[in-house]
C-alpha positions in Angstrom: 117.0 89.2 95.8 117.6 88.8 92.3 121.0 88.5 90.3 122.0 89.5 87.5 125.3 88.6 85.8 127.2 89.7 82.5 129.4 86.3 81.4 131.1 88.6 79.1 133.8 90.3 82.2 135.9 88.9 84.6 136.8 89.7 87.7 140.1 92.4 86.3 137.4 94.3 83.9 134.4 95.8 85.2 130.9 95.4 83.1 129.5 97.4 80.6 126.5 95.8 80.1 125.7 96.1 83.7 126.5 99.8 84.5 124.4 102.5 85.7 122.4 103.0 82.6 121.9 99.6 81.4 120.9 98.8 84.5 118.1 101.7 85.0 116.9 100.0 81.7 116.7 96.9 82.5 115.4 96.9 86.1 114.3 100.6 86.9 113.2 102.2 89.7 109.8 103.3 90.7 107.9 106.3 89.4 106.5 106.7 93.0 104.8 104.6 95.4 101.3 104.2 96.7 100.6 104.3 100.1 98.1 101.0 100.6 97.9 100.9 104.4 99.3 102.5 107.7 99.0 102.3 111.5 99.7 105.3 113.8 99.9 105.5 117.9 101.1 107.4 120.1 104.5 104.7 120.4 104.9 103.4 117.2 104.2 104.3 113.7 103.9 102.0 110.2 103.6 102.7 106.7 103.3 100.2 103.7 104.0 101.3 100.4 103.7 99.7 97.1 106.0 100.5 94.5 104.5 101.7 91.2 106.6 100.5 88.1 106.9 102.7 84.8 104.9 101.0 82.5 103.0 97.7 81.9 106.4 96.2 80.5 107.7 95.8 84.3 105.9 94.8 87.9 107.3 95.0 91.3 107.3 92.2 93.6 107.0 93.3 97.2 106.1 96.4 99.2 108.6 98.8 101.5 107.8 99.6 105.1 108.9 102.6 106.6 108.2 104.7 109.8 107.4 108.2 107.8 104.8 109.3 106.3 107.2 110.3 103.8 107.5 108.3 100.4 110.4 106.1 100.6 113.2 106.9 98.1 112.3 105.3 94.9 115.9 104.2 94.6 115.3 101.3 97.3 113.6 98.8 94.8 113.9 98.0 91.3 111.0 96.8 88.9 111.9 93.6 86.7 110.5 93.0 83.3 107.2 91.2 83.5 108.8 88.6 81.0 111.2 87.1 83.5 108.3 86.5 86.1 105.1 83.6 86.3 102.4 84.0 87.7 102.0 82.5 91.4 100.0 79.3 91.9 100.3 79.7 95.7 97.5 81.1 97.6 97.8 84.1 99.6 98.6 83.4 103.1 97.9 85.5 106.0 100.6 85.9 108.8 99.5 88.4 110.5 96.5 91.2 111.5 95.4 94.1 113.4 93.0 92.4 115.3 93.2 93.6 119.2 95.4 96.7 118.3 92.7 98.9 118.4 94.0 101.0 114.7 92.9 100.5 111.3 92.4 97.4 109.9 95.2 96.1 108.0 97.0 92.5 107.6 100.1 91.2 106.3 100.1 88.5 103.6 103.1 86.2 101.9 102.2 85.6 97.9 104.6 84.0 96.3 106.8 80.8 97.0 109.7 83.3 97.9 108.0 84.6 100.6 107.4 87.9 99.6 105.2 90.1 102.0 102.3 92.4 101.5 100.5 94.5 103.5 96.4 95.1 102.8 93.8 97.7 104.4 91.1 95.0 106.0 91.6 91.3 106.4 90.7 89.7 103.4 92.7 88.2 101.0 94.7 90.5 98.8 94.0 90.2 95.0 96.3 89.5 92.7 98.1 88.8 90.7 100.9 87.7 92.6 104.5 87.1 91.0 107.0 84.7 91.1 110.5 85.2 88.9 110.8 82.4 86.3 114.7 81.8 87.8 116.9 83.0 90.6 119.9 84.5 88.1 119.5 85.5 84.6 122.1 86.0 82.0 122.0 87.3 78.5 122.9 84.9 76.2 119.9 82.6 77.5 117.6 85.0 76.2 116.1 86.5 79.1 117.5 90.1 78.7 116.0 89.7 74.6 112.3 88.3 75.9 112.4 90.3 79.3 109.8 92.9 78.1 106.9 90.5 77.6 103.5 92.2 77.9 102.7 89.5 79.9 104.1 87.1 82.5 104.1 83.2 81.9 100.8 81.7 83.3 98.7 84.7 82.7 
């Protein structure tokens, strides 16, 4: 979960800065998703999609599992600007495979120090990169909101 807060309201007056259309700016949604693995019987169905962000300005973080072959709604995640982000030192680590299940190979990986979960076709390592965000809340005046459209993350 990220947070973002505008230190210019107050409880009485809501934000400006933070409405609908800043907001969209700021951290948009998706343009679509890509399915990148999925695992069908006849009792249980699972589908892991990666969110696609608009441009190279922004990334997305983690994946959305769903029980449809549908694509999710893109308004379920938001991308973040690639300038608030680091790369991730940590090593993918796998928690989880097909193996014994009989369907298509697939296995679940966390990537980041938050934890964050992917899903991969096969069983080897995913490939990267992996992000991290540089801080758990951001605010305006300390410059993240000016720098947040970095070509590239820290570290890279």
């Amino acid at each position: 979960m990220l947070e973002l807060t505008d230190v210019h309201t107050n409880s009485v007056f809501k934000s400006s800065n933070l409405d609908d259309a800043h907001l969209n700016h700021l951290v948009p949604h998706p343009i679509r998703y890509k399915m990148v693995w999925s695992q069908v019987d006849k009792d249980s169905k699972f589908y892991a999609w990666k969110p696609i962000p608009p441009n190279k300005n922004y990334v997305c973080i983690g994946m959305v599992g769903s029980t449809s072959p549908q694509e999710p709604p893109l308004q379920l995640v938001r991308c973040i600007p690639v300038g608030w982000t680091v790369v991730s030192k940590k090593p993918p680590k796998k928690v989880w495979d097909d193996s014994g299940t009989g369907g298509k190979r697939g296995s679940m990986w966390i990537v980041n120090s938050f934890g964050t979960i992917i899903f991969t076709e096969g069983h080897l390592a995913p490939q990267g990169p992996f992000y991290e965000l540089k801080a758990r809340r951001f605010f305006a005046s300390e410059g993240y909101v000016k720098g947040a459209h970095s070509l590239k993350p820290d570290g890279f």
